[in-house]
C-alpha positions in Angstrom: 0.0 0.0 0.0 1.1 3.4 -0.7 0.9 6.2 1.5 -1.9 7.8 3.1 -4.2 9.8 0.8 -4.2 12.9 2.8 -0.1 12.5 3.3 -0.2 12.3 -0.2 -2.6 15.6 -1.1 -0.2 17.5 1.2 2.6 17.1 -1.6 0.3 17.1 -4.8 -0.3 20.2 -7.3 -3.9 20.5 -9.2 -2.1 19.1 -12.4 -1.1 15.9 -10.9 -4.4 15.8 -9.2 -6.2 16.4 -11.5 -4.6 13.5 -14.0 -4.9 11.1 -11.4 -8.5 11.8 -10.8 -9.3 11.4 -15.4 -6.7 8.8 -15.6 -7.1 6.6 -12.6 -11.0 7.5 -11.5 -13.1 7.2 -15.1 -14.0 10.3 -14.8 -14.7 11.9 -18.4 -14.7 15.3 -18.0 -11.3 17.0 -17.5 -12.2 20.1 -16.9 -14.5 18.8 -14.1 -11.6 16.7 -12.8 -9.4 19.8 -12.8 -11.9 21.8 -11.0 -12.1 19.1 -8.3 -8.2 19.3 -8.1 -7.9 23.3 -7.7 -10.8 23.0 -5.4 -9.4 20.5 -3.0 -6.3 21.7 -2.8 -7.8 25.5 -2.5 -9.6 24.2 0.7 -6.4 22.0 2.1 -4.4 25.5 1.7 -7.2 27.4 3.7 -8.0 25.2 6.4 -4.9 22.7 6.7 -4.8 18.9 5.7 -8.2 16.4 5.4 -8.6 14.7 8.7 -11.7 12.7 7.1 -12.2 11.1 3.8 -15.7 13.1 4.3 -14.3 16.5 4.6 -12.8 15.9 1.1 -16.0 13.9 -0.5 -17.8 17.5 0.7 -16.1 19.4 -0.8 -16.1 17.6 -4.4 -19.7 17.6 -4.0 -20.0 21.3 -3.6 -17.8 21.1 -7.1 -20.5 18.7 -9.0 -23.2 20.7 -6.8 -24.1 17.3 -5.7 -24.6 15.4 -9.4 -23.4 12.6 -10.8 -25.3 11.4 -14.3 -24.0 7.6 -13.2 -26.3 8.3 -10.0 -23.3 7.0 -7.9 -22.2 9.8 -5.0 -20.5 12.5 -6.9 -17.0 12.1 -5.0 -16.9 7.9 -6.0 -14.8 8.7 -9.2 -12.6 10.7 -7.3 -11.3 8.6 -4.6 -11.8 5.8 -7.2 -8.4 7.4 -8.7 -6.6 8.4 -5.6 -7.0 4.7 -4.2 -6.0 3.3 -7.5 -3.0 5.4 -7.9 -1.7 5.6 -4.6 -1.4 1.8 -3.9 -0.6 1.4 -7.8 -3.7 -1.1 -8.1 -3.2 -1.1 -12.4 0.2 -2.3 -12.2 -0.5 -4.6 -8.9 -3.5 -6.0 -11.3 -0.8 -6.0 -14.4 1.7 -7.9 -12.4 -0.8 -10.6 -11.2 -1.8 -11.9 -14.6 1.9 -11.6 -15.9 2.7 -13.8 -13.2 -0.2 -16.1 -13.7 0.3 -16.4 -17.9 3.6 -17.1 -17.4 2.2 -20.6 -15.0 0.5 -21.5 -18.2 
């Protein structure tokens, strides 16, 4: 497992953020994605790091002012791609079926 996720939005900048959340969270919009980033890390600047996964998943749904077409909660997508690219779950998942094609 990587690092924790508000360890790891302490040292982040909106790009990076942002490319994690369209890359790693299937989230289609990039401009939404980026105004998720600047937003989140606006807040973190203001008031100091997350203590609670629900203080960030507020403030993404203030961003999306509480929609989500998939009708899923609006910040899913979101920690969808922080999860996946702080523990590295594509190339944990990559890895695993290397391992298990090469057994056959």
């Amino acid at each position: 497992a990587g690092i924790p996720a508000w360890k790891w939005l302490q040292t982040t900048n909106s790009g990076e953020l942002a490319s994690v959340i369209y890359e790693n969270g299937e989230d289609d919009d990039p401009v939404m994605c980026h105004r998720i980033a600047e937003a989140a890390l606006e807040r973190q600047r203001r008031l100091g790091p997350y203590k609670s996964t629900l203080e960030l998943a507020s403030c993404i749904q203030e961003v999306k002012r509480g929609l989500d077409e998939r009708r899923q909660h609006p910040a899913k997508l979101a920690f969808q791609g922080i999860r996946n690219f702080i523990n590295q779950e594509m190339q944990q998942l990559s890895d695993a079926m290397a391992a298990q094609f090469q057994r056959l």
